[in-house]
N, C-alpha and C positions, 0 to 999 in steps of 0.2 A: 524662150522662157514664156511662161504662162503666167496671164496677169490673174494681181490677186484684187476678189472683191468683198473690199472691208464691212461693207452691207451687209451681206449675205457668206460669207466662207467661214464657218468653223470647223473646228478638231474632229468633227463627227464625219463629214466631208471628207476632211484628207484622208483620215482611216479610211476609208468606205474605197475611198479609189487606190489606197495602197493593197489595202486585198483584191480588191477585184483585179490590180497588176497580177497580184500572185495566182487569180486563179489562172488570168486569159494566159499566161505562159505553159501553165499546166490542162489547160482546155482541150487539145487534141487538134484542133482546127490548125493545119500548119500556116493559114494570112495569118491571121489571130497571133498566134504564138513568135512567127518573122519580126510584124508590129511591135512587141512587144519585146523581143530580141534588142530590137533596132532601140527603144524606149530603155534600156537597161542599158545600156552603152553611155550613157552621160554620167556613169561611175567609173571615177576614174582605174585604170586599173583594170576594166571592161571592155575598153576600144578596142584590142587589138584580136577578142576572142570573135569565132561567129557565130551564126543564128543557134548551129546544132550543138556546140559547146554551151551557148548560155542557154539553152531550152532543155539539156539534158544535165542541168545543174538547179542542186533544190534550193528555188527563190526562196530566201526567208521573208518574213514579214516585215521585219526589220530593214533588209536591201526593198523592197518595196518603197517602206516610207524614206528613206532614203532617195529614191528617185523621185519620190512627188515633193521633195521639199526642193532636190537639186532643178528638177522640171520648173520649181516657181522662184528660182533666186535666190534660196538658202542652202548652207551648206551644209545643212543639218536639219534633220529632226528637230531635236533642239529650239533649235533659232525659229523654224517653222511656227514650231507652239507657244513660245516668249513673244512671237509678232502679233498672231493672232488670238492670244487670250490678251494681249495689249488691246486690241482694235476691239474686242467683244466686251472686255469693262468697258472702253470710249465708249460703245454704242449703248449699253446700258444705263452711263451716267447719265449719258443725251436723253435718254429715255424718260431716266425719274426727272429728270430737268422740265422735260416738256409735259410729264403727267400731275407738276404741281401747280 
């Protein structure tokens, strides 16, 4: 699991690295794509396929973020964005706090 940092991690982030899952699968570079094989496999329902079943299957954007929420201890989308727009009002409030 990949730790999350409530400083610095928002929604723009997570997007940003759930597409770029869906490019490097569809990238052509077979490390790249194996990686990234291997990285899709923590849905459930995925472990038992391998690299050329899940690489020659169209990643949605959707299973992406899906793997970067399950990658950081959620088990959802969802729960992802309810943690960290939690953690980004905290850091805000902190903010007007200390700008007054």
């Amino acid at each position: 699991m990949k730790k999350l940092n409530p400083e610095t991690d928002n929604m723009d982030m997570f997007y940003n690295l759930a597409r770029k899952l869906r490019q490097d699968i569809r990238s052509g570079d077979e490390d790249l794509q194996n990686a990234t094989a291997q990285r899709i496999r923590i849905i459930p329902g995925w472990r038992s396929l391998d690299d050329a079943e899940i690489i020659s299957t169209a990643i949605s954007l959707k299973m992406g973020k899906l793997v970067i929420a399950l990658e950081h201890g959620f088990d959802s989308w969802g729960e992802l964005r309810t943690f960290v727009g939690e953690k980004e009002l905290e850091r805000m409030e902190q903010e007007n706090l200390e700008d007054k």
